[in-house]
N, C-alpha and C positions, 0 to 999 in steps of 0.2 A: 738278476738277469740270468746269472748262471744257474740258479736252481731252474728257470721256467726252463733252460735249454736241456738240462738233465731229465726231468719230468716228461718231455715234450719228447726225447729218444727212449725215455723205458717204453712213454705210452704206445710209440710205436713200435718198439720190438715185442711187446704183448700183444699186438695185430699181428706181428708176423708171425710171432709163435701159435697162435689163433688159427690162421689161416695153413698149417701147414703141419694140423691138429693130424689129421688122418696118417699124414706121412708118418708120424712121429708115435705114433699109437702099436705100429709095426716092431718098432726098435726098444719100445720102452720093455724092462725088466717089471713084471707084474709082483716078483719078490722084493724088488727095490723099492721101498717108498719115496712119492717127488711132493714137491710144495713148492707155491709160489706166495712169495714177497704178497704181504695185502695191499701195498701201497702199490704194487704195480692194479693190483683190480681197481681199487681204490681210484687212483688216476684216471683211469679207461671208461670207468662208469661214470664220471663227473658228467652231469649235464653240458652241454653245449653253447654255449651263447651265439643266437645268432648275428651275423657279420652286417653292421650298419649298410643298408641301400642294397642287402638281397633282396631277393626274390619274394621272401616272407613280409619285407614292410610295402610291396608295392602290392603282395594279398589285403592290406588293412589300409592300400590308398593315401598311403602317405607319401611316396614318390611313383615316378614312371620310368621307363625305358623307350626312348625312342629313337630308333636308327633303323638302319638298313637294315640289317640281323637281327631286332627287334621284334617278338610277335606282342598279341593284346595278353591281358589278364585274365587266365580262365579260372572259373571256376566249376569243373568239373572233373571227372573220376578223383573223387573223394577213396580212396580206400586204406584201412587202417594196416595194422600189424600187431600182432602178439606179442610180448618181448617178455615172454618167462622163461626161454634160456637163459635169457640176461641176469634176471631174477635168482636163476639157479647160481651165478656166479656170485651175486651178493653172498647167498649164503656159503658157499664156498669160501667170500674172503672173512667172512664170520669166524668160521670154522679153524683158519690159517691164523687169526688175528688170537684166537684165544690159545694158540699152541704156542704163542710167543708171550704173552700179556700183556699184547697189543690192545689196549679196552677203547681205545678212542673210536674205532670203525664198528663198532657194535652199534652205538647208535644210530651213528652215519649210516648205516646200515641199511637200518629203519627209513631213514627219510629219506635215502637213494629208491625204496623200495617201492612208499610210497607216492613219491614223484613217476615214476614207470607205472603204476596200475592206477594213480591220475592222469595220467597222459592218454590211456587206452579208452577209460572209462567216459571221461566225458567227448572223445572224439566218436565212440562207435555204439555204447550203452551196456548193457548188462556183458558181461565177461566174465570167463571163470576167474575164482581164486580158492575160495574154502576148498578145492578137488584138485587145483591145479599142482604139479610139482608133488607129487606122489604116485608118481608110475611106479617105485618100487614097492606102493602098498597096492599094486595093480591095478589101480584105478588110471584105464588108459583112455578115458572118455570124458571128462571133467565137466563138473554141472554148470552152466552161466549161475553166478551168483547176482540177483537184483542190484541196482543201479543203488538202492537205499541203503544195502546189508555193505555194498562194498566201501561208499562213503561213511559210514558210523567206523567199520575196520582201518577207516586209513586215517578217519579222525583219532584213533583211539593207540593207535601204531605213534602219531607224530606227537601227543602229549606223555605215552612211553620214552619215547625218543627224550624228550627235553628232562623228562625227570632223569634218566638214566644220565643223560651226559651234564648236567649240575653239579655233580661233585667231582666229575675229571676237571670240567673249569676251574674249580676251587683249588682241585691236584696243582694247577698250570699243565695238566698233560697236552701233548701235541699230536699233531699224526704226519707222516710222511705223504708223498706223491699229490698233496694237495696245491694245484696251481690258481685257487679263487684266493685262501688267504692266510697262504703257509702254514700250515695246518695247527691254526690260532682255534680251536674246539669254542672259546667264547664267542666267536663271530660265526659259529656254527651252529651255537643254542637262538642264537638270534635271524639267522636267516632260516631255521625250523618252525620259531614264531612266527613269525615274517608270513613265507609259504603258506601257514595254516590260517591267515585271515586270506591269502589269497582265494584257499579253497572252500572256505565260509561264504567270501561273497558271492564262488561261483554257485551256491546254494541258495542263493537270494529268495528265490520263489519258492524256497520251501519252508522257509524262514518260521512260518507258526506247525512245524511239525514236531510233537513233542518229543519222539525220538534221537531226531538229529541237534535238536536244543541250539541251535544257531545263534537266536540271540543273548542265550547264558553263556555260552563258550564265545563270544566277544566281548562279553561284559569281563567274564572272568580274566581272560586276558590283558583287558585293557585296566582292569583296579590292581592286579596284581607284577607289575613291573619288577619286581626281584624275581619274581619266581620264570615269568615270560619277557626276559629282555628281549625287545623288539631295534630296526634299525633308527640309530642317533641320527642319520643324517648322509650325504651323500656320499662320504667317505667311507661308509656302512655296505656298500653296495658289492651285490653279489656279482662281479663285475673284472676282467682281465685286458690288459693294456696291450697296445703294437706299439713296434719300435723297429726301425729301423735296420734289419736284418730279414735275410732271406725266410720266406717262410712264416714270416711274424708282421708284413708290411699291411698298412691298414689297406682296405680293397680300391680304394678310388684313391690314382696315387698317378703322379707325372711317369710313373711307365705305363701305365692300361689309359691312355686317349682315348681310346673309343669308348671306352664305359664312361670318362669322366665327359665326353660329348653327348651321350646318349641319355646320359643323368638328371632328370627335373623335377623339381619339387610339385608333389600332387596339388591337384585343385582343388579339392574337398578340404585339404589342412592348409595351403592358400587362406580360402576363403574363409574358413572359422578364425585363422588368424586378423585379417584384415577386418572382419567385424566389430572387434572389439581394439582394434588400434593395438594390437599384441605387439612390445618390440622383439617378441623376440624371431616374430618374420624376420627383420634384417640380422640377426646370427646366422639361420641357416642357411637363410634363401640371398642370389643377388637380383637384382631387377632385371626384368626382360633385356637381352639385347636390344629391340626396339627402342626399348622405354630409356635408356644410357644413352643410345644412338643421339638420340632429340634434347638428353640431358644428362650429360656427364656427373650431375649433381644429385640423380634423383635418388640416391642409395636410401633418404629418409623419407619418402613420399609410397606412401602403400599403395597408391595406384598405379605403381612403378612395377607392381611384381603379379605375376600370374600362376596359372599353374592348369594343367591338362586333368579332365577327366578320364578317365579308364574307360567308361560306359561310351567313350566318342570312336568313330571308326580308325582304324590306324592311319588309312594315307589320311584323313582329314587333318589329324593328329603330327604326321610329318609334315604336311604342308604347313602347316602354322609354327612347328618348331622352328622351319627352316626359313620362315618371315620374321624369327626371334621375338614371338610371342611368349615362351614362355621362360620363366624363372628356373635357371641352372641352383643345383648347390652351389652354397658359400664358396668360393674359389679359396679363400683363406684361412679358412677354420676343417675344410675337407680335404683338399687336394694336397695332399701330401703322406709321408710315410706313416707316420703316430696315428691323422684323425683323431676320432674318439672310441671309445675304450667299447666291447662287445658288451652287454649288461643282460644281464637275465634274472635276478629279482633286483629292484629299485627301492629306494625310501621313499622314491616319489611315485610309486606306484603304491605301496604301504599307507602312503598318508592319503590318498586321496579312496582309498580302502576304506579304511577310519571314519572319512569325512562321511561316504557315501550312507555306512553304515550309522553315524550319528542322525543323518538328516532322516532316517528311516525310522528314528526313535529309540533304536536296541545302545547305544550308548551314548554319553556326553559331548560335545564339543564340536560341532559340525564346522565352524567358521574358523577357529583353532587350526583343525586337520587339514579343512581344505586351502590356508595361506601358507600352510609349513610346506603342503606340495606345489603349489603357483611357487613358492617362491625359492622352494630346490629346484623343479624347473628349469628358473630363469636365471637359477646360478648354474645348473651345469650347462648353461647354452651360452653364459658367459653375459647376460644381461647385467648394467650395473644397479648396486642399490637404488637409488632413485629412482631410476626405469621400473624399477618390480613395487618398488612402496606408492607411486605415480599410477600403476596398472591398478593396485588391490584397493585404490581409497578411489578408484575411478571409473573406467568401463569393467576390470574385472570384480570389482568388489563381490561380497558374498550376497546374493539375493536374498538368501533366506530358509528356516527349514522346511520348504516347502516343497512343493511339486516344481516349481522353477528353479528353486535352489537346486533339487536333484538333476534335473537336465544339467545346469549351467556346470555339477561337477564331474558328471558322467563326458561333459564335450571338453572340460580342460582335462580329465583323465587321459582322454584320445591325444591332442595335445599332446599331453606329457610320455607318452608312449613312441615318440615319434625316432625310430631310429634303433628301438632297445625293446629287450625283455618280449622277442619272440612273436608268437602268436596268441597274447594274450589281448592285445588291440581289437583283433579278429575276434578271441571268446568272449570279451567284453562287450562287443556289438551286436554279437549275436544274444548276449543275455538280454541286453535293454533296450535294442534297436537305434542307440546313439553312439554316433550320428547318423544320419538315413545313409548305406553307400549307393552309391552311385553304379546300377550295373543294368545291362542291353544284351541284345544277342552280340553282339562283338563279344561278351566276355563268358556267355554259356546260353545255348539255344535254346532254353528255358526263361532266358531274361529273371535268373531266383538265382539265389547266392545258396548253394547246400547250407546245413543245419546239422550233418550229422556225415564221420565217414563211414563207407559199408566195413565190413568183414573181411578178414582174410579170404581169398576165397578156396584156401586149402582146407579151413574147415569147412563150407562145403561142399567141397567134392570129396575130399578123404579123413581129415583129420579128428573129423568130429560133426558129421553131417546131421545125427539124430538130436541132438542138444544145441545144436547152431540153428535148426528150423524151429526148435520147441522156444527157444528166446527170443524169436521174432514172432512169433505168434503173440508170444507171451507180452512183445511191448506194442506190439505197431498191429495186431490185429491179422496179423497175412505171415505168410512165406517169403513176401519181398523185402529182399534187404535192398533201400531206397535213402536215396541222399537227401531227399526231404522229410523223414519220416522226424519228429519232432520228441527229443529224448525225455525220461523223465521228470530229470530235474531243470528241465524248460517251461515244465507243463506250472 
């Protein structure tokens, strides 16, 4: 607890020294050489995990907000941002990390680096990189690199990555300012594997290109377990805890009432649960107020719980709240200071990777992958054994490696996303279309959920206008940078 408290004041006195860059630019001795701690960059660049029942899981329909101060779900101004200043900082803690023999952030490095020009790439489509961050080779106008050139580079960046850091594992070396998993480098070679089936599968439909080799770099992967240790399990997880102290309290907590009143579990993950007689509806969800009103007993009866569409009008939607139609979170497993923990890579996202990927043919074991995720699942939701071995030999069992089999893992992946790991729910749905979401003009006056976000739009108007029009041409046919335009590793 005291390292995350330390970790959590560098990270932010590295914001404030950040933000007060210019003041301090005036005063610096340009004879004096300065350097900063890697582990402070290190710290600051960590990915993010987003905070159970924001705003990002009610984008992917798995809860709502409904109150007074409440608006609906939009889905609209999509637009991205460039983050290769940030970029430039990795290299910067590179540079800092080898002036001390710091070796452990080298890698890290890499896979900080390519998580940032993943994050760009499939949100907005081709983006510079092979020109970018060379303004002092003059080059102040940077080419967009294709959507294909820059997925093979970031595939080929994250299997650099695992080789380089395989022998610091061996070392036991460590790194500083790490608050995912004190900076344990073995738990780092594995959420790098981890990540890179993430980014495989988000290549799905490209899967027979022989360039990007998709189904050989899952294969490879999955026979070579020494060399690509992958997550053991849900204690694997890329993932940090609340506790009870200012600043660290989980979000839906007996001080914020009005968010934990305005809190209900979506209808779309409702219903896919109650379909198949899921226990693990009664971990998160409680039964409608209604449904208690009439029977104090009904905590086991699935026609006890409901849940709101996004696509329904708002007052429609407050009116029925306030009839206690619909299913609050768990009052007992959420409302309090801990919750559960932020997550942003899972095993149970990992295994059901796998699964997807077996039933598609490119490796072994589809009914394997897909029970090891059903059933971390239904352990982190705090399901008991019986419940989860009762669901997999029953309505959840495995269909098959089939086209139904694929549905049935694509809609427990949703599931299993429920609360964690971001806006991957969201990219996963847009890759396969499961599960259908539910959207109306209530949620974007197109009644279409975007596919794609636009461009900064500083490049352009100034930053880079002549190669920002030339890569829209290049992918979508036109000059319009459009939020339906359809990327190309969609196509």
């Amino acid at each position: 607890m005291k390292n995350k408290k330390i970790i959590t004041l560098l990270s932010l006195l590295l914001l404030f020294s950040s933000s007060c860059a210019d003041f301090e630019e005036l005063r610096v001795n340009p004879n004096e050489p300065t350097s900063v701690a890697p582990s402070l960059i290190f710290t600051n660049f960590l990915p993010v995990a987003s905070s159970p029942f924001s705003g990002t899981y009610m984008t992917s329909q798995h809860h709502h907000s409904i109150g007074g101060d409440s608006g609906p779900v939009l889905y609209v101004n999509y637009r991205g941002y460039f983050y290769h200043k940030d970029i430039q900082s990795l290299e910067f803690m590179v540079e800092e990390a080898e002036k001390i023999g710091a070796r452990g952030y080298v890698p890290l490095a890499k896979f900080l680096k390519v998580h940032t020009y993943f994050e760009m790439v499939r949100r907005m489509g081709d983006i510079p990189l092979s020109e970018a961050l060379h303004l002092e080779e003059g080059i102040i106008y940077p080419v967009y690199d294709s959507q294909k050139s820059i997925f093979i580079q970031l595939l080929k960046w994250l299997d650099e990555a695992n080789s380089e850091i395989a022998p610091l594992v061996e070392e036991r070396l460590t790194v500083a300012g790490d608050f995912y998993y004190n900076g344990d480098l073995s738990m780092w070679q594995r959420v790098i594997n981890s990540y890179t089936l993430r980014i495989l599968i988000e290549l799905s439909k490209k899967a027979d290109d022989s360039e990007l080799d998709i189904k050989g770099k899952f294969a490879n992967i999955v026979n070579n377990p020494e060399k690509y240790p992958l997550f053991r399990g849900n204690e694997d997880d890329m993932k940090y805890e609340h506790w009870d102290e200012d600043g660290f309290r989980f979000g839906l907590n007996p001080d914020s009432p009005s968010a934990v009143d305005r809190t209900v579990v979506g209808g779309l993950y409702v219903d896919l649960l109650k379909a198949n007689k899921d226990p693990r509806l009664f971990m998160v969800a409680d039964p409608t107020p209604a449904a208690l009103e009439a029977d104090p007993n009904a905590t086991s009866d699935f026609a006890a719980y409901a849940g709101p569409y996004v696509s329904t009008a708002l007052g429609e939607l407050q009116s029925a709240k306030n009839a206690g139609l619909f299913s609050r979170v768990k009052n007992s497993r959420y409302i309090n200071y801990v919750g559960i923990p932020n997550v942003f890579l899972s095993y149970v996202e990992q295994e059901f990777t796998l699964a997807e990927a077996a039933n598609r043919g490119w490796i072994p074991n589809a009914k394997m992958h897909y029970e090891n995720a059903v059933t971390a699942s239904m352990e982190f939701n705090g399901v008991a054994p019986e419940d989860i071995s009762g669901f997999l030999n029953g309505l959840g069992a495995y269909i098959g490696d089939n086209i139904d089999g694929l549905e049935q893992i694509l809609t427990q992946k949703y599931i299993g996303f429920f609360q964690n790991s971001g806006w991957e729910s969201f990219f996963n749905q847009r890759r396969t279309g499961i599960p259908e979401f539910a959207v109306s003009s209530e949620n974007t006056p197109r009644e279409k959920i975007p596919v794609r976000w636009m461009y900064p739009t500083v490049e352009r108007d100034t930053d880079n206008p002549v190669n920002y029009r030339e890569a829209l041409v290049r992918q979508f046919g036109s000059e319009v940078d459009d939020v339906d335009d359809v990327l190309w590793h969609m196509k």
